[in-house]
VODO-145689 format. One line per field, with one value per atom (N, C-alpha, C, O): x, y, z; residue in one letter; residue number from 1. Coordinates in steps of 0.2 Angstrom, whole numbers, m for minus. Atoms other than C-alpha are relative to their C-alpha. Example, Ala and Ser with C-alpha at 12.3 -4.5 7.8 and 13.67 -1.06 7.14 Angstrom:
<atoms>
x: (4 / 62 / 4 / 9 / m4 / 68 / m4 / m1) $
y: (m6 / m22 / 6 / 5 / m6 / m5 / 5 / 11) $
z: (0 / 39 / 0 / 3 / m1 / 36 / 3 / 4) $
aa: (a / a / a / a / s / s / s / s) $
i: (1 / 1 / 1 / 1 / 2 / 2 / 2 / 2) $
</atoms>
This chain:
<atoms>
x: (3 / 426 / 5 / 4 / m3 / 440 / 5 / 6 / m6 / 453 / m4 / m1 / 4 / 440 / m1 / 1 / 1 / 436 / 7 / 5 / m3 / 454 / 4 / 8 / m3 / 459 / m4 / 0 / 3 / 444 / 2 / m1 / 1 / 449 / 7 / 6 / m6 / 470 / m3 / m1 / 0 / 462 / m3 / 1 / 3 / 451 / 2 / m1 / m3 / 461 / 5 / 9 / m5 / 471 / 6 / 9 / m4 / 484 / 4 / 10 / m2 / 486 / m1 / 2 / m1 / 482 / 4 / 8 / m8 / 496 / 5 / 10 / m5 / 508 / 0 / 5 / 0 / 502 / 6 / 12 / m1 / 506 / 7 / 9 / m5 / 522 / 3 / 9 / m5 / 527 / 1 / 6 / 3 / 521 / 6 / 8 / m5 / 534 / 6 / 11 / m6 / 548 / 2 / 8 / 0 / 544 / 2 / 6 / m2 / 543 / 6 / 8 / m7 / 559 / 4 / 9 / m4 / 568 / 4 / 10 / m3 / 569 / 0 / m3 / 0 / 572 / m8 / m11 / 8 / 555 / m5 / m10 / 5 / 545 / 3 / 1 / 0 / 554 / m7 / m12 / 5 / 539 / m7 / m12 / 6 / 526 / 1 / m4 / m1 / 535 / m1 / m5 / 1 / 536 / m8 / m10 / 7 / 518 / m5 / m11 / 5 / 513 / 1 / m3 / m1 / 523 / m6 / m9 / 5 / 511 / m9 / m13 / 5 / 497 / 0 / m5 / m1 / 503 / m1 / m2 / m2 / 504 / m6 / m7 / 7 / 486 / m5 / m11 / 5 / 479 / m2 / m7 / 1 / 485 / m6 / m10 / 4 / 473 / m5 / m6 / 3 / 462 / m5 / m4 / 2 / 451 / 2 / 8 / m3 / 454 / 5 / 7 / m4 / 466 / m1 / m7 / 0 / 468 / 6 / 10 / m6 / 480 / 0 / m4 / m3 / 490 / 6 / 8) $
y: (7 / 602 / m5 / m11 / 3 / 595 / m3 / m8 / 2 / 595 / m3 / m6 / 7 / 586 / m6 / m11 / 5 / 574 / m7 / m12 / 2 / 570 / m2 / m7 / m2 / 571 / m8 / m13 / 7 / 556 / m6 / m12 / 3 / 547 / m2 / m7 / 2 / 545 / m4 / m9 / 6 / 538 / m6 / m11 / 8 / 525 / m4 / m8 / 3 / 521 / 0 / m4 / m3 / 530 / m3 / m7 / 4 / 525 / m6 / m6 / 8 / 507 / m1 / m5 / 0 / 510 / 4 / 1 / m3 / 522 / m5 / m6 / 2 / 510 / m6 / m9 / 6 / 495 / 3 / 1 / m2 / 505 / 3 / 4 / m2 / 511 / m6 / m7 / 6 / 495 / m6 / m10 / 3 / 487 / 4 / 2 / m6 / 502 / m2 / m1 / 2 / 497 / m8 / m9 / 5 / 479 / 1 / m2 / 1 / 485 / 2 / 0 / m3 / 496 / m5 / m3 / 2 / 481 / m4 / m7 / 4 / 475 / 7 / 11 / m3 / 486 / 3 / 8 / m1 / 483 / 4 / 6 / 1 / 486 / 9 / 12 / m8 / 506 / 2 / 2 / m6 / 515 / m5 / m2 / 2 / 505 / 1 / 3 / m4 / 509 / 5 / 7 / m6 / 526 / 2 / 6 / m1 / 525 / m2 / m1 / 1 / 518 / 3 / 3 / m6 / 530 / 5 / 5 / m2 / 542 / 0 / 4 / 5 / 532 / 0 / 0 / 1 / 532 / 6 / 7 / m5 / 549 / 5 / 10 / m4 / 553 / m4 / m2 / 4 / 539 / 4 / 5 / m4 / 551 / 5 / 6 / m7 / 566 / 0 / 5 / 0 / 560 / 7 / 10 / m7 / 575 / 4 / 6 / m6 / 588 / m1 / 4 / 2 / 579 / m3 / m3 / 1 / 574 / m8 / m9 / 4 / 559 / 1 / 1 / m3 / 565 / m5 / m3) $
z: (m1 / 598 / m3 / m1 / 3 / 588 / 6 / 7 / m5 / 602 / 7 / 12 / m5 / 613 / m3 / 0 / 4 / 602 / m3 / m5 / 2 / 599 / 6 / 6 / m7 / 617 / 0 / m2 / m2 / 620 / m5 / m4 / 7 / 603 / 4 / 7 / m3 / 613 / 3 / 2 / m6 / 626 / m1 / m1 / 3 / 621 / m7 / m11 / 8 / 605 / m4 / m7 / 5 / 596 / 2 / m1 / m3 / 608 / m4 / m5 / m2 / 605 / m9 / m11 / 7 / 586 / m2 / m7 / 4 / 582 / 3 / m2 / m2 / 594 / m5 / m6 / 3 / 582 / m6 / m8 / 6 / 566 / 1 / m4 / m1 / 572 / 1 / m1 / 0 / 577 / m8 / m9 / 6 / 559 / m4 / m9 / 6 / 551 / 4 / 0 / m1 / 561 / m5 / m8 / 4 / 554 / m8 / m12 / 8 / 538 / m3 / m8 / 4 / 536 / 0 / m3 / 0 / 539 / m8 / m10 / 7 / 520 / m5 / m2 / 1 / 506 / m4 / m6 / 2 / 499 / 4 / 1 / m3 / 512 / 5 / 10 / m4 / 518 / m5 / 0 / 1 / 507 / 3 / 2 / m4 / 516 / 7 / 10 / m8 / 533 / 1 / 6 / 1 / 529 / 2 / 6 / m1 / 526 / 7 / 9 / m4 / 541 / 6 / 10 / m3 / 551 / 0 / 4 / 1 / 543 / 4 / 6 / m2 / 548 / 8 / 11 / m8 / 566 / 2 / 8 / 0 / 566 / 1 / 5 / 1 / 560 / 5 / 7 / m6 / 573 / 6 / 8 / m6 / 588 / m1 / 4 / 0 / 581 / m6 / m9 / 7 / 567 / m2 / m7 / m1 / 570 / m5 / m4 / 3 / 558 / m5 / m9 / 4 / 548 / m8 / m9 / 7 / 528 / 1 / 5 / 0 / 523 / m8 / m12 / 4 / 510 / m5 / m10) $
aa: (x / x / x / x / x / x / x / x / x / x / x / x / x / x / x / x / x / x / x / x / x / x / x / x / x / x / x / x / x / x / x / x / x / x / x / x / x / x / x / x / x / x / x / x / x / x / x / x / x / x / x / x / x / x / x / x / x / x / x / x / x / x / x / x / x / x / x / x / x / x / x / x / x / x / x / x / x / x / x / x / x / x / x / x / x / x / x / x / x / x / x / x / x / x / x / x / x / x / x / x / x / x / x / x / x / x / x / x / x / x / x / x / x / x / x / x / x / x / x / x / x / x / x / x / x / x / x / x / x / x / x / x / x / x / x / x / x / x / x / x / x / x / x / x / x / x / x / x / x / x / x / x / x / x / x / x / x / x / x / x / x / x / x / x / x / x / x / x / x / x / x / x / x / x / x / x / x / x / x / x / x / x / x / x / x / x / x / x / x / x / x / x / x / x / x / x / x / x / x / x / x / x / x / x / x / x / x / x / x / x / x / x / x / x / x / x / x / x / x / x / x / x / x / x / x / x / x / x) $
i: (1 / 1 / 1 / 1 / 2 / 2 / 2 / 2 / 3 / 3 / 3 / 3 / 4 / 4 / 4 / 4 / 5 / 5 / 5 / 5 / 6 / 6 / 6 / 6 / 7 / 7 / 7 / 7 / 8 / 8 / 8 / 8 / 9 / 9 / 9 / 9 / 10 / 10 / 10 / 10 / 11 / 11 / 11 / 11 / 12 / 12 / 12 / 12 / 13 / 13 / 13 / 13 / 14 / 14 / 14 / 14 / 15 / 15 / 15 / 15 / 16 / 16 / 16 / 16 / 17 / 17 / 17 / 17 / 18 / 18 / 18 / 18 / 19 / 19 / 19 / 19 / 20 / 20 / 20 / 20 / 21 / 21 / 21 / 21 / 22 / 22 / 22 / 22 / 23 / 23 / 23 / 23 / 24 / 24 / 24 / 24 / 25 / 25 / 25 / 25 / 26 / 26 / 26 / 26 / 27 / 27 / 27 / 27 / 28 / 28 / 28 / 28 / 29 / 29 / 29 / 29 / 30 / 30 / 30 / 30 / 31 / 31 / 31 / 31 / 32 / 32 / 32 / 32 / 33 / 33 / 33 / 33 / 34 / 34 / 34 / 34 / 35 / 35 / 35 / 35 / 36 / 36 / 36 / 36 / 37 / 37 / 37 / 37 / 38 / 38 / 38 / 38 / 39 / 39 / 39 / 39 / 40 / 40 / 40 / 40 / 41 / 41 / 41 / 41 / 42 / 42 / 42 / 42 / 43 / 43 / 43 / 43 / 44 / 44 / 44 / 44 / 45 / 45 / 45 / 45 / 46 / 46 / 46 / 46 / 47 / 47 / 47 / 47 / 48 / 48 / 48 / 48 / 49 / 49 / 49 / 49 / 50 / 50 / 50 / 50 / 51 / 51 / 51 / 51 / 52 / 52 / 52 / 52 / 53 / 53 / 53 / 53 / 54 / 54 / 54 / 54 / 55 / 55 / 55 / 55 / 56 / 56 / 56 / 56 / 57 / 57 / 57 / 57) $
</atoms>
């Protein structure tokens, strides 16, 4: 049930919500303050594709 759920969650969403937060992490790595917030939001883009079954750690 999880890998459907994550399957339909890509399509309608997750998508366009990981491509924000990865675009926001590129943003952010550009000053030195703001790498552990990139970092973070790589993370964050990462758990968008498959929330399903995931922790954020």
């Amino acid at each position: 049930m999880k890998t459907l759920g994550n399957i339909i969650w890509v399509i309608f969403g997750g998508l366009h919500i990981a491509l924000e937060y990865f675009i926001a992490g590129l943003i952010l790595m550009i000053t030195i303050i703001g790498i552990p917030f990139g970092k973070m939001h790589f993370r964050l883009a990462k758990l968008a594709l498959s929330p399903f079954g995931k922790e954020v750690v």
